[in-house]
N, C-alpha and C positions, 0 to 999 in steps of 0.2 A: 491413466490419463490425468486424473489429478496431481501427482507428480508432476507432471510438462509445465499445467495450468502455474501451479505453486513456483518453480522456475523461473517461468517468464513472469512472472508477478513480481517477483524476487530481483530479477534483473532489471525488469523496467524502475523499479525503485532503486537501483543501485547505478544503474546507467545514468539516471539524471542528477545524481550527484555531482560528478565530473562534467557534466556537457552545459547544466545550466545553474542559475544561484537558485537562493534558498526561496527567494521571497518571487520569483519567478509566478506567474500566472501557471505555466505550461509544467514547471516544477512540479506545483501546488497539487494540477493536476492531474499529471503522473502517479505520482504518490499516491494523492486520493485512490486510484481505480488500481493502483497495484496493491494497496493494503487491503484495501476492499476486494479485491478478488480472494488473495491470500485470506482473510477474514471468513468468507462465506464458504471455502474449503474447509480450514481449521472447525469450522463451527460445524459441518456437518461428520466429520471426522473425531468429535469429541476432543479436541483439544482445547481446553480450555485456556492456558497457559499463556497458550500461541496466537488465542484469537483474543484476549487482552492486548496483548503487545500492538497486535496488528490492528484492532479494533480504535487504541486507541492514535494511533500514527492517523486513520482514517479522517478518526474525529479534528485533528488537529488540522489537518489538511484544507479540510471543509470549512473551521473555522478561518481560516486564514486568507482561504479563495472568498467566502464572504465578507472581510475587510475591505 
């Protein structure tokens, strides 16, 4: 099941590249909750690596929605 979850997480951050721009509201927060999902797996699956990456896509996201 985590697999599925990681997927669609994956997709939704990949799908709103093509559909909307960058600085999008709806972008923003797509990404937000796709990285963050992907994030809260990674992290209980010990990756650490991967929950950088995605941890910090999060972070950026959040910043940007609160601009």
């Amino acid at each position: 099941m985590d697999q599925v979850v990681q997927i669609v997480g994956a997709l939704l951050i990949r799908a709103q590249r093509s559909l909307l721009t960058p600085s999008s509201r709806v972008y923003l927060a797509l990404n937000l909750v796709g990285s963050g999902v992907v994030s809260v797996i990674a992290a209980g699956q010990m990756q650490y690596g991967f929950l950088m990456l995605e941890g910090v896509w999060a972070v950026v996201s959040a910043m940007g929605l609160l601009k």
